[in-house]
Every structure is written in structure tokens, then in C-alpha cells.
C-alpha positions in Angstrom: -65.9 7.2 -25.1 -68.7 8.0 -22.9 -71.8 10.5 -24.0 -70.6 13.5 -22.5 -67.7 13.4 -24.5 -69.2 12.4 -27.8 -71.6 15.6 -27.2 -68.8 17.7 -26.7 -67.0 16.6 -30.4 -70.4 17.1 -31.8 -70.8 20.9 -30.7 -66.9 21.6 -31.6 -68.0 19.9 -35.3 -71.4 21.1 -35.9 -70.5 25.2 -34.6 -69.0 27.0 -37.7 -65.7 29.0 -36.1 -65.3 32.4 -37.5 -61.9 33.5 -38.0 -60.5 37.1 -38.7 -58.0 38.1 -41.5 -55.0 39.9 -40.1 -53.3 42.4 -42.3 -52.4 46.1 -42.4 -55.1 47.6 -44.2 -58.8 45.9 -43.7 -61.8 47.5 -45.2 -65.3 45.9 -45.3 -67.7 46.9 -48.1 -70.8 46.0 -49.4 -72.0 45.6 -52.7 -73.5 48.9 -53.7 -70.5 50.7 -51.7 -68.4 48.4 -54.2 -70.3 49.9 -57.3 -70.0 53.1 -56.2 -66.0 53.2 -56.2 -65.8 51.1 -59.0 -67.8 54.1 -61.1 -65.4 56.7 -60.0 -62.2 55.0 -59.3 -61.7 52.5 -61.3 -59.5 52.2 -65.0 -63.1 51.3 -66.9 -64.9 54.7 -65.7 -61.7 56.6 -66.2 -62.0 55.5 -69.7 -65.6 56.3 -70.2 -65.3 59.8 -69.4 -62.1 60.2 -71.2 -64.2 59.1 -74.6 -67.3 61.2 -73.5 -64.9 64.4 -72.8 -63.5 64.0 -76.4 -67.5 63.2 -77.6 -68.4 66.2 -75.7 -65.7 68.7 -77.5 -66.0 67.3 -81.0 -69.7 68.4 -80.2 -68.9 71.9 -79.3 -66.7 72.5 -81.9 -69.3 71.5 -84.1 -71.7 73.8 -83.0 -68.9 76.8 -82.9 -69.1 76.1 -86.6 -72.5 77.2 -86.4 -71.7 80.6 -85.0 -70.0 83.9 -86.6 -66.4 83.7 -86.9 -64.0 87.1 -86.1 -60.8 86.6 -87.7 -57.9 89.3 -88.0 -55.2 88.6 -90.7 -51.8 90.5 -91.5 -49.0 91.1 -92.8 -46.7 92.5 -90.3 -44.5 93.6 -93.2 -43.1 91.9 -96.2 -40.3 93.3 -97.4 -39.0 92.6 -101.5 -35.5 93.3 -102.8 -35.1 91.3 -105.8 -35.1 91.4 -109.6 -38.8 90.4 -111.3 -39.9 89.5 -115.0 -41.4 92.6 -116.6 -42.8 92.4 -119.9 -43.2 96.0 -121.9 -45.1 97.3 -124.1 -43.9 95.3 -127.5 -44.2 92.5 -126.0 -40.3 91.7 -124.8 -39.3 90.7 -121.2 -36.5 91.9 -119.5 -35.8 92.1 -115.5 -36.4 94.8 -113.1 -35.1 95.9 -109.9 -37.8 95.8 -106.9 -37.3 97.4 -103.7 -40.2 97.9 -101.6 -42.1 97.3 -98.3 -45.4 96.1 -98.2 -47.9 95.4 -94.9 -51.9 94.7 -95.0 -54.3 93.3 -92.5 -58.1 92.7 -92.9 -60.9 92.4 -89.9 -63.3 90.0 -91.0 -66.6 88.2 -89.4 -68.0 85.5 -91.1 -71.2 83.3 -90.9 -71.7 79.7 -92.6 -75.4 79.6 -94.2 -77.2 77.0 -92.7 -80.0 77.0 -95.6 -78.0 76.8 -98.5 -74.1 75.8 -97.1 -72.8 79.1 -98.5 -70.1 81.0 -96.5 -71.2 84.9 -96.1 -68.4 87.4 -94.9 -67.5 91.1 -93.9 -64.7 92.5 -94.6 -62.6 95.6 -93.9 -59.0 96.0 -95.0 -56.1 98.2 -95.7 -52.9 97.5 -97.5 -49.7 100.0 -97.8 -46.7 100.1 -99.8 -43.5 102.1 -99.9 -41.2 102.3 -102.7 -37.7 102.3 -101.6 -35.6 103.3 -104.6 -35.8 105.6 -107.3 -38.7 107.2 -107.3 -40.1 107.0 -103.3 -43.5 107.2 -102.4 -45.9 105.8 -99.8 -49.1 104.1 -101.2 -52.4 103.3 -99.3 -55.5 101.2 -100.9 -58.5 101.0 -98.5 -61.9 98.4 -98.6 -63.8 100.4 -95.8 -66.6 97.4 -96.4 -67.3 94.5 -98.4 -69.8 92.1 -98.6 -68.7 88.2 -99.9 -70.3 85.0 -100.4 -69.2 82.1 -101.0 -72.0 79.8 -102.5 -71.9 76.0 -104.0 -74.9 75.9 -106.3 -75.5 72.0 -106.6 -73.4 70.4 -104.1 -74.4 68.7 -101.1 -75.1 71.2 -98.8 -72.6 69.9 -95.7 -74.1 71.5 -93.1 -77.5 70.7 -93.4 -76.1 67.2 -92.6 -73.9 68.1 -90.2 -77.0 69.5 -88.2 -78.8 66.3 -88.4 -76.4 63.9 -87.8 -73.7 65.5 -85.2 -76.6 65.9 -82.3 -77.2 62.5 -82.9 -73.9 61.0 -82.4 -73.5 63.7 -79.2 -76.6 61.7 -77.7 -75.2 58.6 -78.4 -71.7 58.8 -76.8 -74.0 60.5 -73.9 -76.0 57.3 -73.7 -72.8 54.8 -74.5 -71.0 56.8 -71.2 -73.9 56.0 -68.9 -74.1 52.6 -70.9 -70.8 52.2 -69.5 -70.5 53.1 -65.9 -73.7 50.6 -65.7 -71.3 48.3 -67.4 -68.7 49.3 -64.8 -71.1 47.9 -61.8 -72.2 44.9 -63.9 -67.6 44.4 -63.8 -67.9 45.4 -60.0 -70.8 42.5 -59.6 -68.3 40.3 -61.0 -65.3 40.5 -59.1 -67.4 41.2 -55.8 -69.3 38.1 -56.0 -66.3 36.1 -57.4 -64.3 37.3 -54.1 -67.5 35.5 -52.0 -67.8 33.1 -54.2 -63.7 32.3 -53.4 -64.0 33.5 -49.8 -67.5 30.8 -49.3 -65.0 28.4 -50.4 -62.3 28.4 -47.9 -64.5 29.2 -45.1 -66.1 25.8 -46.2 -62.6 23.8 -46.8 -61.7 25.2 -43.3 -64.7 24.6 -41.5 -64.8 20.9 -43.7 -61.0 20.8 -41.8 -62.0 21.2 -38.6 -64.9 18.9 -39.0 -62.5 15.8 -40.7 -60.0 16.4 -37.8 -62.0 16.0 -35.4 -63.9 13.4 -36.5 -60.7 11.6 -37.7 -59.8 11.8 -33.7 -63.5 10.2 -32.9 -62.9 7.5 -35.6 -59.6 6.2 -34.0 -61.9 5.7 -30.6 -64.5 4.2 -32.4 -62.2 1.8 -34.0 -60.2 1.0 -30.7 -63.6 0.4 -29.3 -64.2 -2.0 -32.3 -67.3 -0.2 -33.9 -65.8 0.5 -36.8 -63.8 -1.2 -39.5 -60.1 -0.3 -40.6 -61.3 1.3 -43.9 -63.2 3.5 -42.3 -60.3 4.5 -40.5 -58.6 5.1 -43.6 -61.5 6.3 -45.3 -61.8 9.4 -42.5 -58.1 10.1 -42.5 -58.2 10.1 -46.1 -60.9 12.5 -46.2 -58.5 14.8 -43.9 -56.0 14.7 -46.2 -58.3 15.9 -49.0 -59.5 18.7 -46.7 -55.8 20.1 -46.1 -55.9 20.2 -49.8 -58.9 21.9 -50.4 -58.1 24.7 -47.9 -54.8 25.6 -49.6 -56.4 25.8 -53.3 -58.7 28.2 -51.7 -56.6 29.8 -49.4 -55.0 30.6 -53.2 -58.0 31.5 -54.8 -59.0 34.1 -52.2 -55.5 36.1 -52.8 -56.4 35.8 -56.4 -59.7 37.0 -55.9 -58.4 40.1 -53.9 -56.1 41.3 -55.6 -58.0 41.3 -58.9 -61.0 43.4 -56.9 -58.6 46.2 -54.9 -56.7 46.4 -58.4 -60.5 47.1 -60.1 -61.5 49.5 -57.2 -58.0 51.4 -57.0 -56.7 50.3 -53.5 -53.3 48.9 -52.7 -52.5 45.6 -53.8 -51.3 44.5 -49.6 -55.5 46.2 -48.7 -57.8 42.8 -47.8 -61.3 43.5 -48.3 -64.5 42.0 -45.9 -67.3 40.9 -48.1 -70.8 40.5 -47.3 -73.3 38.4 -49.2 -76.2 41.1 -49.5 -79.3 40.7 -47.9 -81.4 43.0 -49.8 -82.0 42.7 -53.4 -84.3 44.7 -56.2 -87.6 43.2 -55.9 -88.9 44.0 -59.1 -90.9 43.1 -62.1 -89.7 43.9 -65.4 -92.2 43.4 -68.7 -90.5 43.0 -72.1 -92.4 45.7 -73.3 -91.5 47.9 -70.9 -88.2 47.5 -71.1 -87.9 47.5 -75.1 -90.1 50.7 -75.0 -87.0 52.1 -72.2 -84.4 51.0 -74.4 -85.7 52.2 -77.3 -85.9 55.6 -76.1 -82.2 55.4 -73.8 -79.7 52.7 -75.1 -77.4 53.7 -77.4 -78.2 51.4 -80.0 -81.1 53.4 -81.0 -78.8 56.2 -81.3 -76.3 54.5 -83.4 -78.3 52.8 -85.6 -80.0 56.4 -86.5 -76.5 57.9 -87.3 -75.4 54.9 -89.1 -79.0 55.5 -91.6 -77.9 59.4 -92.0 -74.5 58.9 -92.9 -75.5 56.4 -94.9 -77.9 59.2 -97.0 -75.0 61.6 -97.0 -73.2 59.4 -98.3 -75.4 58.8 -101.0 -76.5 62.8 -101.2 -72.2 63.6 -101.6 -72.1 61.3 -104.3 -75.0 62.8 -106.5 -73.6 66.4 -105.3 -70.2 65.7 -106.8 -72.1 64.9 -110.6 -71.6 68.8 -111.7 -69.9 71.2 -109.4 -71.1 74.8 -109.8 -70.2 77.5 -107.4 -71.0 81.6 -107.0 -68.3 83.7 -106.1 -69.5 87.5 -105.0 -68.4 90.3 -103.8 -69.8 94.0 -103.2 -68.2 97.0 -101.8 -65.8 100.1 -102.0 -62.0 100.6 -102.0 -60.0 104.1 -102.0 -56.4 104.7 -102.5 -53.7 107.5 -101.9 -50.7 108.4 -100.8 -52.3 109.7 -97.2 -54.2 107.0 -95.2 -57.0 109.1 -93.9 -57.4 110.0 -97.5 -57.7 106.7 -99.0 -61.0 106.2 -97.2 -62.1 109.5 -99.3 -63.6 109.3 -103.0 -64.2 106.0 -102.3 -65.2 103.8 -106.2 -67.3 100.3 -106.6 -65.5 96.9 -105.6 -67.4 94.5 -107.1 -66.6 91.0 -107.7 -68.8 88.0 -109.7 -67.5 84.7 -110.3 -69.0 81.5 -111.3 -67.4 78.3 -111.5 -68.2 75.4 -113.4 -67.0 72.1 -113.4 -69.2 69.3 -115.8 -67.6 66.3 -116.8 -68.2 65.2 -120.4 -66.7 62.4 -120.3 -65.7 60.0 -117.3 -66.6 57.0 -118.3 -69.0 56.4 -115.7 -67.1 57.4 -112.9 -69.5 59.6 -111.0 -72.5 57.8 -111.8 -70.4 54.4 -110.6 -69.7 56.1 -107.6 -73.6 56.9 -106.8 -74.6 53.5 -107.2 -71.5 52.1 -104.7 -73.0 54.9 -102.3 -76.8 53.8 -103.0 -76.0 49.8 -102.5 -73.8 50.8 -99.8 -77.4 52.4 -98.3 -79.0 49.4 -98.8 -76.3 47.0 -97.2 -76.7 49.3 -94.0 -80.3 49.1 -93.6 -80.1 45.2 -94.0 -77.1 45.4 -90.9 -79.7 47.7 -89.1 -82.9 45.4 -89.5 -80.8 42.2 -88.1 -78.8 44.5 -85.0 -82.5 45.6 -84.2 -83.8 42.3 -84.4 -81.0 40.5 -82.1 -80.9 43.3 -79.9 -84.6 42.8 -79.4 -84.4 39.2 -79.1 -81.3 39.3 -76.5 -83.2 41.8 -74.2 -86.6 39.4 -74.2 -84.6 36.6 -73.4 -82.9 38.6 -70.6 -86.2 40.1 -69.1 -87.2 36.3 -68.9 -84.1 35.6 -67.0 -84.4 38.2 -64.5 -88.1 37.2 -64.6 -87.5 33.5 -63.7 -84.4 34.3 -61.4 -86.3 35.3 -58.4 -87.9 31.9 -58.4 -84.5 30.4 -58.7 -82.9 31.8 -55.2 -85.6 31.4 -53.8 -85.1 27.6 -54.4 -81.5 27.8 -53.8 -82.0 29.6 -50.8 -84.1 26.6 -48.8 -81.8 24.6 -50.8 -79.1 25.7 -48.8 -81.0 25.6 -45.5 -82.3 22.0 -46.3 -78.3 21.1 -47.1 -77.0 22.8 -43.6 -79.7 20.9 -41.2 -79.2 17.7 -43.0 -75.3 17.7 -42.6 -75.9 18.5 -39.0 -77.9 16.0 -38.6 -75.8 13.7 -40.4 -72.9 14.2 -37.9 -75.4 13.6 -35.5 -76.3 10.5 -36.9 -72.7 9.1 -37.4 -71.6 9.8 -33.9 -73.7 7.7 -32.8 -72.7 5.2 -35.3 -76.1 4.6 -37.5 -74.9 6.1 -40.7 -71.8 5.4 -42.4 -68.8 7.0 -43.6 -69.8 7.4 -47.7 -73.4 8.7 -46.1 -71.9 11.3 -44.1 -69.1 12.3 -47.2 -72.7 12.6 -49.4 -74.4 15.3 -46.8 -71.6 17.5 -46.9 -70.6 17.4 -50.6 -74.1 18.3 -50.9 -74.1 21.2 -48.4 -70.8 22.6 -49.8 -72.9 22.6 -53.4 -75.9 23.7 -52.2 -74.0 26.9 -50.2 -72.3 28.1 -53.7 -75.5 27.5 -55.6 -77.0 30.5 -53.6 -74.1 32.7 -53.9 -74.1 31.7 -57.7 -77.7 32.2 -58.4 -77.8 35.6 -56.1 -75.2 36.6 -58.3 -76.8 35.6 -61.1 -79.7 37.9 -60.1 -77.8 41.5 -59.4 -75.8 41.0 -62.9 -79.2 40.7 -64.7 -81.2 43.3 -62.3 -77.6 45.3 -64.0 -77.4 44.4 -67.5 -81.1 45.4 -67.9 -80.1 49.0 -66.3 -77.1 49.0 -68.8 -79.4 48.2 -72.0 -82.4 50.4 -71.0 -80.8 52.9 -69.1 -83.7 52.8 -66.4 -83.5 52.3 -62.8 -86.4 50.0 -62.7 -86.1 50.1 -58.5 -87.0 53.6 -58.1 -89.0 53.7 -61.5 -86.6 56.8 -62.8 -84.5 57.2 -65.9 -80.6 57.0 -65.4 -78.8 60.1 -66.1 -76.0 62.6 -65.2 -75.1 66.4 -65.5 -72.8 65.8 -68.7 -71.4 69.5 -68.7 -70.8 69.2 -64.6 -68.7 65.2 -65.2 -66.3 66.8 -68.2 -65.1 70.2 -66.6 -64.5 68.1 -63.1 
């Protein structure tokens, strides 16, 4: 084989060929345009909001607790026709014959008492009854007003707690839902990279194809012409063989890879998507105490852990609450009655109304004061599980900050590392055309340059996941030094 022909196999083997992917649908994103369907179209953010819509209406109907309540209750009639015990008076029962219509209704507004956990009401009402046999005659007893409350004397006071503990637990499933869409991206990441990852693969098994064909074709010269031996012969056509291999396990993979990303993003299973290895990246620096201070004041850890201590001391308060129970019944007002209805708000007397409950046990063998104690120790076992979550969790996020820290340094490496690996292998083909290196030589150089090309893509994968999972843990977009947030009333009425 003269030069000119030798130099000709070298171009065709040391040129990468780029080929195209024919299908129906073709759609080329990058990596943010991947995160940013991921967070709206995919199952993971669907579920997200679905548990910050139900946070987000458990929270409102908390605080309608807080407010007046206007409530209308009747009876719209009720109607008896029946025989009743009576008892006269000597003291003997016998049964009499009832045949009447009755109807009432009441207009109440009522208002819980955040200080004390009483209930505080006014009322109006008006109730009528007509006698249907024997004697007939329409009756009408009025409560123009009335003033009630409702009033547990030593009991926990309920909503008190509910005041400090349900705007807590609101601000954590806000901070868990923006926990999660970062989550979402960190997913996102994932599959993108793992499609380039798979998609670096067979572009290398067909380019290594190419490359083992044709220098198959220049070894079966070279041994006609007697410069090499017959097991390098064999040795190039076996490394063919592994090369047809290699390009139909990732030929697999890629499909694999595909399908598990346009399922994630929401398109059609037949869609094939162009990626694109990203050329920018965050250039950041993150300090640990930075980012503990972030998460301190974002992730919903914080959050939790807070709620967790309250309910924890309402747990304990419900138990000491529920030693004696002592409540206050009242009620002030007036009531009329007649036979006319305008007249029964006429000549109006008094209503009033004073109750007080007790309930103290005498004896219960303990039960109660048992049942303070399991609450107390219960206390304590939380706050132990609250010091060691706080601990890991601060531990986890140092030991990611290094990470991140150190993982600039690290593609950096593994991106001359590549470089290095790609001129070498060139070189090496180079070299072996010409005969100087041998077959295992030339085998070394590109194992090497396949491992140094998915280094890179591994370690610059490795970077946006961490650059991520610190977002996701501090909620803090430590690019554009703001905090991550997002109109919660505007996401759960879309």
C-alpha cells in the first residue's frame, strides 16, 4: 500500500462521522429546558402540588376556624301522632294521645375564644306548636337574644395550640413543595445525563466500529505485505467482532435511556430526544456556613423538627388537661310566648342559664397521672430524635458543600483528561499505520480514550446534581444569590 493510500485510511479513522437519528418526532433540548418541563409536566411535580393543594386547604380551614361562624338551623316541621307516657299527679302512669305539629329554627353567629378556648354565641330563635285534637290552639315561644358561652375551665386550651403549631406545618409543606420541584430537577439531572452518558456510548462503539473496520482492512495489507504477524490479524478482526458487540448493547441502552426520559418529561414513548452535553455550568462558591445558615432559615427540616417539639408539648399539655375536667355553661337572655307571633316578642321575661360541670376522678388507679408521664417521656424521646436529625442533617450538608467544593477541581482534571485521551489515540493510529506500535498498544489508547470521555460526562454530572441537591436542601439559588420561592396562592387555584 503506498502513502497516499495509507493517509487516506488514516483521515477516514481518525474524523469522528456524525450521524442523525431518523424518527417521527425529534426534539433537541438542553439541560435547563429539560428541568423546566420536568417541573411542570412531569408525574413527581404533579404530585408535589397535589400534597401542597391539600397542605394549602387543611390551612385555610384552620384559620376559618378562627373566624365567626353564621349558622341557621330548623325544623321544617315535625309532626307527632302517637301515644306518650304521662305520669299524674299521684304519681301513676298511664298513656296519652299526642297530636301535634311542631317547627323551630334559630340564627346563630358564633366565635371560638382564642384566649381561653371557650366558644361564645348569639342566638335568636322561635319555635311554634299547634295542637291538633281536642282542644286546638297555636303556641309561639320567642328568644329575641341570647348570649352563650361555652367555657372549659382547666383543660388544654386547643386552640392556643392550634395557632402555634398549624402555621408551622403550613410553612413546612410550603418549603417540602419547593424542596420537591428542586428534587424534580435533581430526577431531571439524572435521566438527562444518563441519556448522554448512554448516547456517548454508542457514538463511541460506532465510531470504535468504523475505526476496527477499517483498520481490520489495513491489517490484511499489512500482513499480505508481511509486516505483520497472523495474530495480529486475528487480534484486529477480533477486536471487530467486539466492536459489533459493543454498538448493539448501546444501541439498547440508548432506547432504554429514552424512553425512561420522554416517559419522566410527558412526551410520547415513539419522541427521540437530541441531547447536548452543557457547556455552561454554575461557577460558584458555596461556604458551609453559608449554606447551613440558608437551610436553617428554608429547608423544611427546620420546619419539621419545630412542629414535631410542639406537638410533642401538646401532647404533654392534653395529658395534664385531662387530670380534672371542669367546664362553664352560660347563658343570658329573654324569651316571650303567645298564641300570636308578633306577640310573643312582647312582655318579654329573663332566660338565664348557669351550668358547671365537674368531672374529678377519685380513684383511677393511676391512669391519668400514667398517662402524663407516657406523654412527658414521649417529649423527651423526641427531642433526642431531633438533636441526632439536626446533627446528620448538619453533617450530610458539610460533606456535600465539600463535594461541590472539590468538584470543580475534578472536571477540570477530567476535562484535559479527555483532551490528553483523544490526541493520544490519534496519535496512536498514527503511529500504528506506520507500523511502530503494536496492536495491544493501540487497544490501550483507545480503551483509555473511551474511559477518559465518560469520566467527563460522569464528573460534569456529578457537578449539576450537587450545584442541585444544595438548592434542594437550602432552598437558595446560590447563582443569582436569591432565595427560591413561588406564589403559593397563584400554583393551587391554577
Amino acid at each position: 500500500m503506498n502513502k497516499l493510500g495509507f493517509f487516506i485510511l488514516f483521515v477516514s479513522v481518525a474524523v469522528p462521522v456524525v450521524h442523525g437519528d431518523n424518527g417521527n418526532d425529534t426534539i433537541s433540548l438542553t439541560l435547563d429546558e429539560t428541568i423546566i418541563r420536568a417541573r411542570t409536566e412531569s408525574v413527581d411535580a404533579a404530585v408535589a402540588l397535589n400534597e401542597l393543594k391539600t397542605a394549602y386547604w387543611e390551612y385555610r380551614t384552620y384559620r376559618a376556624e378562627l373566624l365567626p361562624e353564621i349558622s341557621f338551623n330548623a325544623t321544617l316541621p315535625s309532626y307527632h301522632k302517637q301515644y306518650s307516657t304521662y305520669m299524674n299527679d299521684e304519681g301513676n302512669y298511664s298513656f296519652v294521645r299526642n297530636n301535634y305539629l311542631q317547627m323551630n329554627g334559630e340564627l346563630s353567629v358564633s366565635q371560638n375564644i382564642w384566649l381561653t378556648g371557650g366558644t361564645l354565641s348569639l342566638n335568636t330563635s322561635l319555635d311554634f306548636l299547634r295542637q291538633l285534637d281536642g282542644d286546638k290552639y297555636n303556641r309561639f315561644m320567642s328568644i329575641p337574644v341570647a348570649l352563650t358561652l361555652n367555657q372549659p375551665i382547666f383543660g388544654v386550651n386547643t386552640i392556643k395550640w392550634d395557632r402555634r403549631i398549624e402555621p408551622v406545618r403550613y410553612s413546612e409543606a410550603k418549603s417540602a413543595f419547593l424542596t420537591a420541584t428542586e428534587e424534580v430537577a435533581m430526577t431531571a439531572i439524572n435521566y438527562y445525563f444518563s441519556l448522554i452518558m448512554s448516547t456517548e456510548n454508542m457514538s463511541i462503539a460506532r465510531q470504535n466500529l468504523e475505526n476496527a473496520e477499517k483498520l481490520h482492512e489495513v491489517a490484511k495489507v499489512k500482513r499480505e505485505m508481511g509486516k505483520i504477524s497472523k495474530n495480529d490479524l486475528l487480534q484486529m478482526e477480533l477486536n471487530l467482532l467486539n466492536a459489533q458487540s459493543a454498538l448493539t448493547d448501546c444501541q439498547s441502552t440508548v432506547q432504554s435511556d429514552m424512553f425512561k426520559l420522554c416517559s419522566f418529561l410527558g412526551y410520547d414513548a415513539s419522541t427521540c430526544i437530541n441531547t447536548h452535553i452543557p457547556s455552561h455550568i454554575p461557577l460558584t462558591e458555596i461556604n458551609y456556613q453559608d449554606a447551613i445558615d440558608k437551610a436553617l432559615a428554608n429547608n423544611k427540616l427546620a420546619k419539621n423538627l419545630r412542629r414535631r417539639q410542639l406537638e410533642a408539648d401538646y401532647a404533654v399539655a392534653k395529658a395534664k388537661g385531662e387530670m380534672r375536667e371542669i367546664s362553664l355553661f352560660a347563658q343570658v337572655g329573654f324569651t316571650g310566648t303567645d298564641h300570636v307571633a308578633g306577640r310573643a316578642y312582647s312582655n318579654l321575661k329573663d332566660n338565664q342559664v348557669v351550668e358547671i360541670g365537674v368531672k374529678i376522678p377519685l380513684v383511677d388507679w393511676g391512669r391519668r397521672k400514667g398517662n402524663v408521664k407516657v406523654a412527658q417521656s414521649n417529649r423527651d424521646v423526641v427531642e433526642s430524635r431531633l438533636r441526632q436529625e439536626m446533627q446528620n442533617f448538619n453533617q450530610d450538608l458539610f460533606i456535600l458543600v465539600e463535594r461541590f467544593s472539590n468538584q470543580k477541581k475534578q472536571l477540570e482534571i477530567a476535562s484535559r483528561a479527555d483532551e490528553i485521551a483523544q490526541q493520544r489515540y490519534k496519535t496512536n493510529v498514527e503511529t500504528f499505520l506506520i507500523g511502530k506500535i503494536s496492536t495491544l498498544d493501540l487497544n490501550d489508547s483507545q480503551v483509555k480514550k473511551d474511559e477518559a470521555r465518560r469520566e467527563y460526562v460522569n464528573q460534569l454530572f456529578r457537578y449539576w446534581y450537587y450545584f442541585y441537591q444544595l438548592r434542594s436542601l437550602t432552598l437558595w439559588d446560590f447563582e443569582n444569590a436569591r432565595g427560591i420561592d413561588a406564589d403559593i396562592e397563584k400554583i393551587v387555584k391554577q
